[in-house]
C-alpha positions as CSV (number, residue, x, y, z in Angstrom):
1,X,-23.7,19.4,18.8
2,X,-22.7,21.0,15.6
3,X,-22.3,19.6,12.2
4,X,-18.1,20.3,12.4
5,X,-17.6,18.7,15.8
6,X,-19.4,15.8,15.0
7,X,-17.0,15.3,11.7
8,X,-14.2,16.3,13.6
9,X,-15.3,13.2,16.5
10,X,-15.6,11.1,13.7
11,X,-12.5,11.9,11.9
12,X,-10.7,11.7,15.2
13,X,-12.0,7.9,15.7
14,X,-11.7,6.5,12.0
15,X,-8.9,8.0,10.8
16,X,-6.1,5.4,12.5
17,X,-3.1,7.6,14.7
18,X,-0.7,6.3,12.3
19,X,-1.7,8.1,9.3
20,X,-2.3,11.7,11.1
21,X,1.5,11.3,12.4
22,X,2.5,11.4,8.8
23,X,1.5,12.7,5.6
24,X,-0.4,10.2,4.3
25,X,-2.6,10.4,0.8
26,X,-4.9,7.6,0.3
27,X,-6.1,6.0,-3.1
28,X,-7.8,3.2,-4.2
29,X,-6.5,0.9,-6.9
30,X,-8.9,0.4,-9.7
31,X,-9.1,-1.8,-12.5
32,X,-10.3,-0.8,-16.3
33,X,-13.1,-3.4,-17.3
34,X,-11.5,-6.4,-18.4
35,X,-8.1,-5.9,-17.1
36,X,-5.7,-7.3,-14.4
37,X,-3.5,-5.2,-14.4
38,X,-2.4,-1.4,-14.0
39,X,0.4,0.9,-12.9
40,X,0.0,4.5,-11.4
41,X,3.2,7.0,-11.2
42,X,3.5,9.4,-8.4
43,X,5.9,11.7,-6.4
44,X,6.8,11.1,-2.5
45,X,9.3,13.5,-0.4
46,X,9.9,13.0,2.7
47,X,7.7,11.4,5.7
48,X,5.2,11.6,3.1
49,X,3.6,8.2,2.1
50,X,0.4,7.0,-0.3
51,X,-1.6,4.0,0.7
52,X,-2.6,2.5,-2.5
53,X,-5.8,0.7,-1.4
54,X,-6.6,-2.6,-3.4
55,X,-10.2,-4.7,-2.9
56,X,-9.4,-8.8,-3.5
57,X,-11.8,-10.9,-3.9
58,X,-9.6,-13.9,-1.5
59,X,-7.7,-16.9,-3.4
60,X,-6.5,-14.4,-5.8
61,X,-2.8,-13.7,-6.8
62,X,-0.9,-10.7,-6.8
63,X,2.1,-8.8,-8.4
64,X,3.2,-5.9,-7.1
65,X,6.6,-4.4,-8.3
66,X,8.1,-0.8,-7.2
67,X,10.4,1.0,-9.5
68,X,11.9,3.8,-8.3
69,X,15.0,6.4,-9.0
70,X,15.4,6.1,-4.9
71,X,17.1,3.5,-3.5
72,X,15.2,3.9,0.1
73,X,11.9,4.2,-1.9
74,X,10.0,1.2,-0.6
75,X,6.6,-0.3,-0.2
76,X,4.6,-2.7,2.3
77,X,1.7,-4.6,2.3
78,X,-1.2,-4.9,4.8
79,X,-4.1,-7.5,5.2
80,X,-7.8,-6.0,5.0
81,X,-8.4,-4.7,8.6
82,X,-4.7,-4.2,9.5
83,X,-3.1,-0.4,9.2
84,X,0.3,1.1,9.1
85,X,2.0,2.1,12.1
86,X,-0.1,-0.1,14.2
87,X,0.0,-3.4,12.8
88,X,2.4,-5.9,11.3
89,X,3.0,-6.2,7.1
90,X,2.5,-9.6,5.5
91,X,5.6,-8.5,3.1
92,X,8.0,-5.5,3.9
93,X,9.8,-3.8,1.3
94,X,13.0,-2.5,2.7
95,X,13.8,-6.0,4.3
96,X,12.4,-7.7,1.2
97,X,12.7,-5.6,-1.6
98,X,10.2,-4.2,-4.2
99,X,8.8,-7.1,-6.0
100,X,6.4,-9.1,-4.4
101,X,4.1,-11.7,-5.9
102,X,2.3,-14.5,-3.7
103,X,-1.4,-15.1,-3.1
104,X,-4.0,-13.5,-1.0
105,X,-6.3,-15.5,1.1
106,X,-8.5,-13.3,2.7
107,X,-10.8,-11.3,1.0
108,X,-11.5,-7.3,1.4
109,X,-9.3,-4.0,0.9
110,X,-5.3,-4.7,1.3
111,X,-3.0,-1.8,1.8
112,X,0.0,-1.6,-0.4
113,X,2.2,1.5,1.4
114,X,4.8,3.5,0.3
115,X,7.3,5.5,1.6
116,X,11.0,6.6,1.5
117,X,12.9,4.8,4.9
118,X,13.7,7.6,7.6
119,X,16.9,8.0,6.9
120,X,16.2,9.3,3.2
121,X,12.8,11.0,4.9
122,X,14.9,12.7,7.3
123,X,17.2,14.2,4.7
124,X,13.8,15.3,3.2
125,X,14.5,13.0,-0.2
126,X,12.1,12.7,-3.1
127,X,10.9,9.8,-5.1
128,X,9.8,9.6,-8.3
129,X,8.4,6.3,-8.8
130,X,6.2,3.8,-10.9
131,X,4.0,0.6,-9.2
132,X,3.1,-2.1,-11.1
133,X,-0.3,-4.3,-10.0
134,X,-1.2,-7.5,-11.8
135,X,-4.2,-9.4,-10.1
136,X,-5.4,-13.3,-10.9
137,X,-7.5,-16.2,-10.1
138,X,-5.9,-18.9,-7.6
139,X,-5.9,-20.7,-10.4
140,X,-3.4,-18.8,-12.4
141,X,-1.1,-18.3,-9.0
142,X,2.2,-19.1,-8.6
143,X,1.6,-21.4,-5.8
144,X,3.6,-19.5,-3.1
145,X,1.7,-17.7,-0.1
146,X,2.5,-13.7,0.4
147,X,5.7,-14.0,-1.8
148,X,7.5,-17.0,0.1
C-alpha cells in the first residue's frame, strides 16, 4: 500500500463526516503562561465554520462570549469526544445566544463552533467577529452547570 492511500484511509476514518460536508478550519485555544483568559478575531462566510478547540482540565469554569457585526453569527459548544453534525451541543448559540458561562465537568478537549445559521450561509454572508475565553478553578465558578 502506498504512503498517500494509507493517509488518505486514515483521513477518511478520523476526520468526522460532518466537518468534510462543510468548510471547517480547526484551532486550538491556547493560553499565554499565567493567563485565563484570551480572545482570537477571525472572518467566516458562508457554510464556512472554525472549531475553536479548548483542553479543560474538569471542575473548571468557563466564559465564552461571541461578538459579532452578524446577527446569525453564532457559536456551540461540544463535550470532549462529541463532534458537530453528529452529536448533540451542551449550549447552542442561536437558541441561546452568544454568551455562555457555566462549568465543565469532564475533563479533555471541548469544541466551541462557529458558524453563520443557514439562512445567512445560504445568502453566502460574512462575519467578522471577536470570541472571548476566560477559564477558572471550580472554585472561582459561578455555581451554575453549562450556563443554566
Amino acid at each position: 500500500m502506498t504512503r498517500a492511500t494509507l493517509w488518505t484511509i486514515v483521513l477518511v476514518v478520523v476526520i468526522p463526516k460532518s466537518l468534510l460536508a462543510q468548510n471547517t478550519r480547526i484551532e486550538r485555544i491556547t493560553f499565554a503562561p499565567e493567563e485565563t483568559s484570551t480572545s482570537v478575531s477571525s472572518t467566516i462566510t458562508g457554510y464556512d465554520s472554525v472549531a475553536y478547540v479548548l483542553e479543560t482540565t474538569g471542575r473548571q469554569s468557563v466564559s465564552i462570549v461571541l461578538e459579532s457585526d452578524n446577527l446569525g453569527n453564532y457559536f456551540n459548544i461540544f463535550e470532549p469526544g462529541k463532534l458537530p453534525g453528529e452529536d448533540y451541543a451542551i449550549f447552542i448559540g442561536s437558541t441561546e445566544g452568544n454568551r455562555f458561562k457555566g462549568k465543565l465537568h469532564t475533563e479533555g478537549d471541548y469544541t466551541v463552533q462557529v458558524y453563520l445559521i443557514r439562512s445567512a450561509a445560504r445568502r453566502g454572508e460574512t462575519a467578522h467577529y471577536t470570541l472571548e475565553l476566560s477559564i477558572s478553578t471550580d472554585s472561582e465558578c459561578c455555581g451554575r452547570r453549562y450556563g443554566q
